[in-house]
Phi, psi and omega in degrees: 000134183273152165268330193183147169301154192296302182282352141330308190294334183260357186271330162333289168323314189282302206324279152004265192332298189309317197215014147280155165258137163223155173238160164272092185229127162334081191098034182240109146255050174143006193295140148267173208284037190234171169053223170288329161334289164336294196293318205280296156359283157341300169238010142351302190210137177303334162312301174303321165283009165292135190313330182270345161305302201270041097333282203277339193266280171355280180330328213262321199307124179037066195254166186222127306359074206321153169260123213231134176275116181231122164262178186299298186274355133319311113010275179291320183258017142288300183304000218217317192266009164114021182282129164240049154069054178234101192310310182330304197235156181348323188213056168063357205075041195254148166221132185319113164077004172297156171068009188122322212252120183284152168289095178208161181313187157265338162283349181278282180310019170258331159289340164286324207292155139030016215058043171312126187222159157227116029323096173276011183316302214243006170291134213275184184259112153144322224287126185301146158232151205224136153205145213326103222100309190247177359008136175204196196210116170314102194235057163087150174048048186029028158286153169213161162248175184170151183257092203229175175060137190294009180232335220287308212096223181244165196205146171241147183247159148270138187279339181282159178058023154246030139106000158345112199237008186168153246170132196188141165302132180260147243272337204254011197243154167262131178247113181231196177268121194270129156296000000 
């Protein structure tokens, strides 16, 4: 069952990048950066409790414009569990596990996917690119967002030379031709 069209799902994705402030926090798919949240973050994932992580997730903490917390494949099942960057409620408004869409890692969701390849000649726009650890999402014009690096946040990449090892329909999207 799809949750959303491919190309709704990468202009979500352009949006994120384009006009959010975001960091790179391990197990967050979409919190802004205030209140308990901060705190919860912090201490969440032994990544996020490295000093200069939680230094930086503090930092970030009840900025106005919020600063909204994304890991890679948080990313993907934030935008899929419905966040639309709304500082009000707990997780931008996105709800846990909604749709369809399981709580699971980025080596596990490159295994639901698709017509997994490593030939990127013919991967299409909407479609996860993988590479051990990581995920992000191909939008085209040999661009990808992904949510990466301790300071970036979401980002848009060039897929070359970032180590991509592999490309797959991710399993919860209707895929058609994205303008």
């Amino acid at each position: 069952m799809a949750v959303m069209k491919a190309s709704e799902f990468v202009a979500k994705l352009k949006d994120v990048a384009q006009n959010y402030k975001t960091l790179y926090v391990m197990g967050c798919f979409g919190a802004p950066l205030t209140g308990g949240n901060v705190s919860r973050y912090c201490n969440n994932h032994a990544y996020n409790k490295q000093a200069a992580r939680t230094k930086m997730i503090k930092a970030a903490a009840n900025q106005n414009p919020p600063v909204f917390g994304f890991d890679c494949v948080c990313l993907i099942k934030g935008i899929l569990w419905g966040w639309r960057g709304d500082a009000s409620k707990t997780y931008g408004g996105a709800s846990y596990a909604v749709n369809g869409v399981p709580d699971i890692g980025a080596d596990t969701m490159i295994t639901k996917c698709k017509g997994v390849s490593t030939n990127f000649s013919n991967v299409e726009v909407g479609e996860a690119l993988w590479c051990s650890g990581h995920i992000g999402v191909y939008i085209g014009g040999g661009y990808a967002i992904e949510a990466m690096g301790t300071q970036y946040g979401v980002v848009k990449t060039e897929v070359d030379g970032r180590g991509w090892e592999g490309w797959g329909k991710l399993p919860f999207l209707e895929y058609q031709e994205v303008e």
